[in-house]
Structure formats: structure tokens, C-alpha cells
C-alpha atoms as a printed R data frame, in Angstrom:
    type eleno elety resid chain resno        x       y        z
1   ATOM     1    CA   UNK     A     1 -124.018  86.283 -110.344
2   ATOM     2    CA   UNK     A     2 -122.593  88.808 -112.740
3   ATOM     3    CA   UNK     A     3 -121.039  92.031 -110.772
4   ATOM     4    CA   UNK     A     4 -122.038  95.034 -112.363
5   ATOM     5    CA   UNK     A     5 -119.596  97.618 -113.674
6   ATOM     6    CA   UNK     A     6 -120.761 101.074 -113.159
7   ATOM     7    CA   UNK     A     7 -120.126 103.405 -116.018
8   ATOM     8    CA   UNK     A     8 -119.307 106.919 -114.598
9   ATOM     9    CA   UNK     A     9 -121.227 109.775 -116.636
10  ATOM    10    CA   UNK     A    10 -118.977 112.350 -118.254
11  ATOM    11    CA   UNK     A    11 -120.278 115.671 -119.089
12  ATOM    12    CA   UNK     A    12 -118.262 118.002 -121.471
13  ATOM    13    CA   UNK     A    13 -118.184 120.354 -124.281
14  ATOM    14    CA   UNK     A    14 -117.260 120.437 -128.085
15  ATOM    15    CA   UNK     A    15 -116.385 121.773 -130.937
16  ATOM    16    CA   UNK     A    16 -119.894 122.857 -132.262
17  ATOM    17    CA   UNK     A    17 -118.463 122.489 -135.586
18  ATOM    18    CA   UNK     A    18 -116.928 119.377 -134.633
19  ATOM    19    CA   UNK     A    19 -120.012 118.079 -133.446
20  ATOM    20    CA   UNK     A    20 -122.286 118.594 -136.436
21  ATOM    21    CA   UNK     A    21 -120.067 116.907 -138.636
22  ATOM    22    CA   UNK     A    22 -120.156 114.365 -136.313
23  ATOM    23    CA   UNK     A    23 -123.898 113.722 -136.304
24  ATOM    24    CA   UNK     A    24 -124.019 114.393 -140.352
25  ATOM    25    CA   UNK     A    25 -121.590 111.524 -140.914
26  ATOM    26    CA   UNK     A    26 -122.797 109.061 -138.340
27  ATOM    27    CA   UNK     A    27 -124.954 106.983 -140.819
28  ATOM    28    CA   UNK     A    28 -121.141 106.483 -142.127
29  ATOM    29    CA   UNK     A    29 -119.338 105.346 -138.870
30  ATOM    30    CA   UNK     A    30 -121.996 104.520 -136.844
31  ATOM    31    CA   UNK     A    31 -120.851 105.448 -133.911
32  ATOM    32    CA   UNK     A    32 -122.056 107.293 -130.486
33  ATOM    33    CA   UNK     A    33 -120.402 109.399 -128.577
34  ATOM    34    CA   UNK     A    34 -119.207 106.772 -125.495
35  ATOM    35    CA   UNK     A    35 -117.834 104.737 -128.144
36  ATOM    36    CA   UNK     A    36 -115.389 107.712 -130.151
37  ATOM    37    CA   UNK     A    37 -114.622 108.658 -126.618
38  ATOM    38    CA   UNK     A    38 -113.506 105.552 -125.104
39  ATOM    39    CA   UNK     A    39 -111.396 104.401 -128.421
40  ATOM    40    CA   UNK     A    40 -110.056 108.039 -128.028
41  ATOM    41    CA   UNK     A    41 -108.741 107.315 -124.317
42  ATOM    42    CA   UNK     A    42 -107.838 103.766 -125.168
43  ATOM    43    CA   UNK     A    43 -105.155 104.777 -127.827
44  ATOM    44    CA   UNK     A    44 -103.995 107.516 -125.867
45  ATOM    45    CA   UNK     A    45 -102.953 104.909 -122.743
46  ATOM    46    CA   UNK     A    46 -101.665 102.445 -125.028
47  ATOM    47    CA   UNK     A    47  -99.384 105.646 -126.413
48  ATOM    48    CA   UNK     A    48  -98.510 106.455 -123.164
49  ATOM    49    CA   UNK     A    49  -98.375 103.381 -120.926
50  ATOM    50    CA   UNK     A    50  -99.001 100.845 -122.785
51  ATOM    51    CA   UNK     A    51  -97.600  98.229 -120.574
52  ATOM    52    CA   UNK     A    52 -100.306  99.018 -117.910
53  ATOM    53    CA   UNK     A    53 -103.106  99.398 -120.039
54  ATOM    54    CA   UNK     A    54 -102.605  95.681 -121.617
55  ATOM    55    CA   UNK     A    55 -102.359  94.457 -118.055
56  ATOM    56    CA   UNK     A    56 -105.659  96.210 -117.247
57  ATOM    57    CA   UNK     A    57 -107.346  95.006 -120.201
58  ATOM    58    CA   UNK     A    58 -106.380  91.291 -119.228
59  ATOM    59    CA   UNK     A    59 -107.223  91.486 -115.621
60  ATOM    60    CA   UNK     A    60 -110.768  93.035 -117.466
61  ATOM    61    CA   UNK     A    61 -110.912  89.889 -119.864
62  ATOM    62    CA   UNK     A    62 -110.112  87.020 -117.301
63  ATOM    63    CA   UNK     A    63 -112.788  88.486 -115.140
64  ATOM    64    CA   UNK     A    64 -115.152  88.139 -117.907
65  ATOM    65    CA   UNK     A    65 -114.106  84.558 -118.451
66  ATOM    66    CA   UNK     A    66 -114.472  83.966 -114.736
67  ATOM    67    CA   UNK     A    67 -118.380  85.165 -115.218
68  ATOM    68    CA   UNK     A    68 -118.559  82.819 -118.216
69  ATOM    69    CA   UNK     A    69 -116.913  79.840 -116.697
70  ATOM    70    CA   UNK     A    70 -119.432  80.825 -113.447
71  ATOM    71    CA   UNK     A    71 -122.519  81.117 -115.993
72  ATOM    72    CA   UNK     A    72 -121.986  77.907 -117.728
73  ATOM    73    CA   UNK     A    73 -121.284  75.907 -114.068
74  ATOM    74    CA   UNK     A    74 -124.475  77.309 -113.307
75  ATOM    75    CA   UNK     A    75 -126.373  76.204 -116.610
76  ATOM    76    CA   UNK     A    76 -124.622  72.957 -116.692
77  ATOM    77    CA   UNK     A    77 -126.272  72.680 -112.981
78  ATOM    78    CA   UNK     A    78 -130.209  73.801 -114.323
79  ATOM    79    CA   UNK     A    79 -129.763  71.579 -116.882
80  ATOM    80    CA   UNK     A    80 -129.149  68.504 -115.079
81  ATOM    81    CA   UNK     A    81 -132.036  69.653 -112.449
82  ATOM    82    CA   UNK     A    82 -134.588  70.353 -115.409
83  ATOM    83    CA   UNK     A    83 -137.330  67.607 -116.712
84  ATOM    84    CA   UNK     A    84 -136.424  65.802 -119.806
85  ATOM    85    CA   UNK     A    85 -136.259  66.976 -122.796
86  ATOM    86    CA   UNK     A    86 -138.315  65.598 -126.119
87  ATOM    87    CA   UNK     A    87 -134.673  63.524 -127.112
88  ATOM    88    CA   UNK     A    88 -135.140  62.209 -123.405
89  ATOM    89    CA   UNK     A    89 -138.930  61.695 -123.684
90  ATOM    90    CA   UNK     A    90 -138.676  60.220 -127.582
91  ATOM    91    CA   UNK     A    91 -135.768  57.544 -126.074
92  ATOM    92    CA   UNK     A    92 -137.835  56.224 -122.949
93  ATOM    93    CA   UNK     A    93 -141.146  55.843 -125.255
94  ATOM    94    CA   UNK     A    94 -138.576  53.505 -127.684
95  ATOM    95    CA   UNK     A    95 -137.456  51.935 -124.771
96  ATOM    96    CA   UNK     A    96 -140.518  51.529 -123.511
97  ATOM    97    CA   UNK     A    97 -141.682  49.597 -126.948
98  ATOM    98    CA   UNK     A    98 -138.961  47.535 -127.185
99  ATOM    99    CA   UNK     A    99 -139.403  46.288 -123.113
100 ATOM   100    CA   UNK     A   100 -143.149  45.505 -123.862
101 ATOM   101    CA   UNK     A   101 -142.060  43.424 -127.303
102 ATOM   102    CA   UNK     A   102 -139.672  41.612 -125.302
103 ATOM   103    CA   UNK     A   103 -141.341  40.649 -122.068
104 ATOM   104    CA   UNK     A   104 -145.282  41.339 -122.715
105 ATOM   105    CA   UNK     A   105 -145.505  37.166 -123.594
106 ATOM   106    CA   UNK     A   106 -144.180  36.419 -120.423
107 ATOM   107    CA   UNK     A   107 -145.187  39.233 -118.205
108 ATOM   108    CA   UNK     A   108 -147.900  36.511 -115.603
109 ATOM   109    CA   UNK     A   109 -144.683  34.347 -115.168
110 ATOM   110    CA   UNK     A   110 -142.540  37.550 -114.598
111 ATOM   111    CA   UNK     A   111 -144.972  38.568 -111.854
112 ATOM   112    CA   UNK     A   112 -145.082  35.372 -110.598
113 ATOM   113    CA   UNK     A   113 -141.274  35.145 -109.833
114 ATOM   114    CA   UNK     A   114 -141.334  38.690 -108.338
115 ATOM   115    CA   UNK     A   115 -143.800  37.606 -105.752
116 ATOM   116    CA   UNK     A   116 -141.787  34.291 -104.966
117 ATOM   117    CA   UNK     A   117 -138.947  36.210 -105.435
118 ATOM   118    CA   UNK     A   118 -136.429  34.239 -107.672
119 ATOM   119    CA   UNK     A   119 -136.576  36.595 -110.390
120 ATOM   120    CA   UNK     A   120 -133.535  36.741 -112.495
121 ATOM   121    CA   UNK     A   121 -131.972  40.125 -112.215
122 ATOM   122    CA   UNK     A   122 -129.873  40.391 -114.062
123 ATOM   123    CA   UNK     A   123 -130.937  38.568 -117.389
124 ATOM   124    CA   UNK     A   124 -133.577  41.589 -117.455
125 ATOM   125    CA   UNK     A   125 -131.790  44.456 -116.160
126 ATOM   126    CA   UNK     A   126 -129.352  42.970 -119.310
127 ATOM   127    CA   UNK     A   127 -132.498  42.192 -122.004
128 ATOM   128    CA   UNK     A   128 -134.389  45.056 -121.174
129 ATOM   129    CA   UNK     A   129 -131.690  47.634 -120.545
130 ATOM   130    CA   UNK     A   130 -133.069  48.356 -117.021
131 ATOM   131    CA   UNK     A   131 -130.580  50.550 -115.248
132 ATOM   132    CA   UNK     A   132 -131.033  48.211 -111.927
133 ATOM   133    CA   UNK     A   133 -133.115  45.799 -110.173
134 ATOM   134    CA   UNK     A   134 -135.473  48.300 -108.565
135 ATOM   135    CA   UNK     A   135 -136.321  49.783 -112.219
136 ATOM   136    CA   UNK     A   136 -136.904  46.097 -112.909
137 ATOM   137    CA   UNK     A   137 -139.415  45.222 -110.401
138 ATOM   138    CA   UNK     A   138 -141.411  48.921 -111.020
139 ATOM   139    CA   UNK     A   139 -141.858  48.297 -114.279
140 ATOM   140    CA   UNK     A   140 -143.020  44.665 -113.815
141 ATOM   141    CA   UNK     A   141 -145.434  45.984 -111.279
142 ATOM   142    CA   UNK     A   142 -146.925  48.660 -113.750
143 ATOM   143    CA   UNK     A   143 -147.590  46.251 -116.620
């Protein structure tokens, strides 16, 4: 989960003149006040300790990345527990198709070794593209 930074309020006063050319240009550099402020305090650290203000700014950038790595673990993880997607749903149906084309001629002697139980494995799992012997025998049973 993402930690949340709190952003202290700052309350302070200006220039009036200052500040209504301020709002009459701001179509021009679209800015707010937070943002002239903070670029404001930014160059003044890296003016006057410039060494420590890089090495906050990294320790502020590889905790982002953490959060990112941490955020795409965890949507790696709801992707793998969420139901198929059309690709997934358009690939079985093919699958599907091609399984019946194959073994639809032959499907009353297929049952019949299932019940004596010399069916051959692995020629299916092989011709069919089953992923393993269990997949096999549902799929017999359903047809």
C-alpha cells in the first residue's frame, strides 16, 4: 500500500503587487502558488547544500520506485488470480474445435478405453494438446 506524504500547509504574505501580476500572467506560466514556491525552495537548497538536497531527492525517488515495484508485484498477483481474458477465452474455443475435429469420429471407442482403462495417454495429451491425463479423461467424459 502506498504511504501517504503529508503536505504541511504554509500560510504567508506577499507582495500585493507581486501577487496581481502573478494571477494576470498565470494563463502564461501556468502555475499555482505550491508549485512557484516549492521550485523557489528547491533552487535555493541546491545553492546552498546541494550535496544533501540530491541525496534527499534520491532517497525520495527510490522510495517511489519501491511503491512501483510493490504496485506492479501486486498487479502481476490480480492478474494471475483474475478469470480469463477474451485472448484466453478466444484460444480454448479454437482449441476446443480443433479437439472435437480430431477425436469426435472416435469419441464411443475413446470412452470405451477410459472405462477399461487402457487409454493411451499420452498419444492424446500429445494430439489434442491436453495439458495432462486428468484434462484428458474430463474432456472425454463431457463429450
Amino acid at each position: 500500500m502506498r504511504a501517504r506524504v503529508t503536505r504541511p500547509q504554509v500560510s504567508t504574505t506577499i507582495d500585493p503587487y507581486l501577487k496581481a501580476a502573478f494571477e494576470a500572467t498565470r494563463e502564461i506560466h501556468q502555475m499555482d502558488y505550491n508549485e512557484v514556491l516549492e521550485k523557489g525552495i528547491k533552487e535555493i537548497l541546491m545553492k546552498v547544500d546541494t550535496i544533501s538536497f540530491l541525496e534527499q531527492e534520491v532517497s525520495r525517488l527510490d522510495l517511489q520506485k519501491n511503491e512501483k515495484i510493490q504496485e506492479i508485484s501486486r498487479l502481476k498477483l490480480l492478474k494471475e488470480l483474475l478469470p480469463p481474458q477474451d485472448e484466453d477465452i478466444k484460444k480454448e474455443a479454437e482449441l476446443e474445435e480443433y479437439r472435437k475435429t480430431k477425436f469426435m469420429k472416435e469419441m464411443n471407442f475413446l470412452k470405451r478405453q477410459l472405462e477399461r482403462g487402457d487409454l493411451n495417454y499420452a498419444r492424446l495429451i500429445d494430439l489434442g494438446e491436453f495439458k495432462n491425463n486428468q484434462e484428458v479423461r474430463d474432456w472425454i467424459k463431457k463429450h
